[in-house]
N, C-alpha and C positions, 0 to 999 in steps of 0.2 A: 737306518737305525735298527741295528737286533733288539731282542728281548731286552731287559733290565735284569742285570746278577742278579742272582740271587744271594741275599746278605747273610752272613754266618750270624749266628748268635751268641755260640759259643766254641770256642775248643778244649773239650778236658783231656786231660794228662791220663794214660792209664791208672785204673786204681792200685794204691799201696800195698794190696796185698792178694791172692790168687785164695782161692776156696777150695775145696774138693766133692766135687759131683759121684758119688760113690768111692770107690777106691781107682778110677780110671780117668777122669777127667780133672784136671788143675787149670779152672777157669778164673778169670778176671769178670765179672758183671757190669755192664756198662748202662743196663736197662732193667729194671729201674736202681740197679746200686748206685749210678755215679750222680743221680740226682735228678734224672728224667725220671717224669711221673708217666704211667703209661697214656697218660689223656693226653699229655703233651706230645706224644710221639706217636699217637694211636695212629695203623690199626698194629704198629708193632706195640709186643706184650713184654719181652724179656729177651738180650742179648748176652749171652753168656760166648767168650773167647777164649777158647784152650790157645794160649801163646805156644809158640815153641819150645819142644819140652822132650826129652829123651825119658821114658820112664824106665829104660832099660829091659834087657830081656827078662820073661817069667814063665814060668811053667805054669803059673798061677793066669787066666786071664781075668784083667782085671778091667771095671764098666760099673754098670748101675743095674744091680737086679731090678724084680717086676715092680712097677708103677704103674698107676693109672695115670691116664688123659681123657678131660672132656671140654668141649665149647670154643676150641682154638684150633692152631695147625700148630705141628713143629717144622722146622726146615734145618736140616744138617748139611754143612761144607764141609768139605774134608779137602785140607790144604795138602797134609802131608800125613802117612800113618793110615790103618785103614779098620773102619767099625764094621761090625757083623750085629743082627737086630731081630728079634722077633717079636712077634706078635699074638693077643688070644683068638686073632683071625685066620691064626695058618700064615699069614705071610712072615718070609723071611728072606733077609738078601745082605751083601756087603756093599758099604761106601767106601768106594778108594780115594784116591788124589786126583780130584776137578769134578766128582761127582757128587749129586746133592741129593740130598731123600727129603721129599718134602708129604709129611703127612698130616692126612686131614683126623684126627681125632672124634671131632664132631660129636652124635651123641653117646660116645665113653666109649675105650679101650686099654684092654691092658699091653704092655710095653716095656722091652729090654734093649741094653745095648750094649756091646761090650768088644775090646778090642780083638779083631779077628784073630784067630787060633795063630798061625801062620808068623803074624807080626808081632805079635807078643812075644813068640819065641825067641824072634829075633834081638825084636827093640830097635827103636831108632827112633828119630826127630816124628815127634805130632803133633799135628797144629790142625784145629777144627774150629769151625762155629757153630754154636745152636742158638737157632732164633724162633721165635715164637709168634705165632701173626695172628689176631684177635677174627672169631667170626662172627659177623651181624647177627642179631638176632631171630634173623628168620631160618640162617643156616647151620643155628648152633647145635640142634639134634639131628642136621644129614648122617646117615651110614659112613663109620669111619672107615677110611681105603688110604693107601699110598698111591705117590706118584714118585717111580724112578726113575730119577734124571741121570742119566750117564754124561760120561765130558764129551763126548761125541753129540748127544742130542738138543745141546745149549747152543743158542744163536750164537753167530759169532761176527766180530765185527774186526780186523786186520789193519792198524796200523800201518803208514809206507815207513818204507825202508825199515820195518822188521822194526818199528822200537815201539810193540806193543801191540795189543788184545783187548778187546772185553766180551767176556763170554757172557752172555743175555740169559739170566735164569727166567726170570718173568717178565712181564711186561716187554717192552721193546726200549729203542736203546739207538736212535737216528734211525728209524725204519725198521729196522732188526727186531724178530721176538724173538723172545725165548719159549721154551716151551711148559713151563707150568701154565699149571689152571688155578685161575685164583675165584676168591666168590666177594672178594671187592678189591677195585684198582690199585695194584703193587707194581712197581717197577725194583727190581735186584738184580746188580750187574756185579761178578769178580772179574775184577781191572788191572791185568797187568801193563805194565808200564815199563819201557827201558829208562834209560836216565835220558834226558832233556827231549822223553816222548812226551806229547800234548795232546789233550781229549777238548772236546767241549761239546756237550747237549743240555737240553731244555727240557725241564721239567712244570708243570704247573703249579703254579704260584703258592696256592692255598695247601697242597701235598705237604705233609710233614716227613722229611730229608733229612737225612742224615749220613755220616760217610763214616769207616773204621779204617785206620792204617793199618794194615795188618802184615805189611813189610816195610822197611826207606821210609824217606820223607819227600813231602810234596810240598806244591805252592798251589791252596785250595783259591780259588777264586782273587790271587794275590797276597794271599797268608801264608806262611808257614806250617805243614804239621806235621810233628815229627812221628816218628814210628810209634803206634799200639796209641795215638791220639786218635780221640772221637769228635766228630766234627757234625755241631749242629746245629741245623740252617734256621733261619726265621723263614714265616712263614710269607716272603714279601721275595718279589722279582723271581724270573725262571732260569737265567740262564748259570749253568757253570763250566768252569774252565780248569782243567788238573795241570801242572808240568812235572813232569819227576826228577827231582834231585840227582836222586839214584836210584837204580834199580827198585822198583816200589809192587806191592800189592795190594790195591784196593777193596773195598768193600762198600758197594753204596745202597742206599734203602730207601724209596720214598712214595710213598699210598695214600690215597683217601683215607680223611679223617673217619673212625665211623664212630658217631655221633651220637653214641648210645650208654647209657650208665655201666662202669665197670664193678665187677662185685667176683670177686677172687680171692680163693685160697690153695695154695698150694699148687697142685698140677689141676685145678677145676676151675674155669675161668667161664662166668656166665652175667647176667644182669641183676639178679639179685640176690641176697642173700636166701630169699627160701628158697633160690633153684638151687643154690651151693649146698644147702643143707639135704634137699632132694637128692644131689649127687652122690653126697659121702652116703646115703641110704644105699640108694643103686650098688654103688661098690661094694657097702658092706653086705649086701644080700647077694653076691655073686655077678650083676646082672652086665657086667662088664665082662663075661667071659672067664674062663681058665688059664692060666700060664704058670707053668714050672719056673 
């Protein structure tokens, strides 16, 4: 006998209508807009999907001028299209297509990002994720730093007969790691799939999991889910099984709950209200750093 499925809870439908993250980003919300609270999903905080999307060429580039971050990570996929980002640390660098930047915000930083010079000009098809992964309490003032994952340094795990991939961001993935460093237990894996390619690993039970379509349709654990549907596991049995319809791209998520009071506003995400109100001080007194 293997593990016991893992049982879906629900499947939702992309949301009805797309937002805009500055003037660069035309996102679909799936955490918390489509009705995951973040406790339910914890330690993920907020899933924002740039579906596919031609913004056409601009001389103009366009992103999200400076913002702050404090108390979380960010993690950026970059399906197709490619962002350029700085930072009031001195860092800067481009995400292309299969590369991820996952940064650690921790105690406050300021932050841009905007579509590379290059590709702007051009214009073509973009398709990104930003996800957001909550830090425990004790590691919520660590020194904010990045970590760049290029498509080359993701574990990788090879299909036979060529009908598919999954590149290992964190955690591991049937043996496999990938290379982030997390500061509590995340597994995120981009899945590709040919058609009637088939996956199956185990994940633990209590993990809160979740999967994004983010190409085709599959049969999640014997369901159905069709394209830009979210798929969200109950927290009972380990095992899942993907087959793809058609040509598919995956997106799967699933971490240790952490188990600590949320208290969030805006881009500051900490345990309580007088640390939030602490933060916007911090910010407004500069103490976040410089950026143009």
């Amino acid at each position: 006998m293997g593990s016991p499925i893992k049982k879906i809870d629900r499947i939702i439908e992309r949301p009805a209508r797309p937002g805009m993250v500055g003037d660069g980003f035309r996102v679909y919300n799936y955490i918390p807009g489509a009705g995951i609270s973040q406790q339910r999903i914890s330690p993920f905080l907020m899933l924002d999907f740039n579906a596919e999307f031609d913004f056409g060429p601009s001389e103009h580039v366009r992103g999200v001028d400076v913002h702050p971050h404090k108390g979380f990570e960010t993690v950026t996929i970059a399906y197709q299209g490619s962002v350029a980002h700085h930072d009031s640390a001195g860092n800067s660098g481009i995400i292309r297509p299969g590369d991820v930047q996952w940064m650690t915000a921790g105690g406050g930083i300021l932050h841009k990002e905007y579509h590379e010079q290059e590709f702007s000009r051009k214009g073509g098809p973009f398709e990104m994720v930003q996800l957001w992964v909550n830090l425990p309490k004790k590691d919520k003032l660590t020194p904010a730093h990045y970590q760049a994952l290029g498509k080359e340094a993701l574990g990788k795990v090879l299909l036979p007969d060529g009908k598919g991939e999954v590149n290992v961001i964190a955690g591991t993935f049937n043996g496999v790691r990938g290379p982030a460093q997390t500061y509590s237990p995340v597994h995120v894996y981009d899945i590709k799939l040919k058609k009637g390619g088939r996956i199956e690993t185990s994940l633990p039970a209590n993990y809160h999991t979740a999967l994004l379509m983010i190409k085709g349709k599959a049969e999640v654990n014997g369901e159905p889910a069709a394209e830009h549907a979210f798929v969200l596991f109950a927290d009972e049995g380990e095992r899942i099984g993907l087959r793809a319809d058609e040509d598919s791209v995956i997106l799967l998520l699933s971490g240790e709950p952490i188990d600590e009071p949320i208290a969030s506003y805006g881009p500051f995400v900490m345990n309580t209200q007088a640390e939030i109100m602490d933060s916007i001080r911090e910010f407004q007194q500069g103490k976040f750093g410089q950026l143009d």
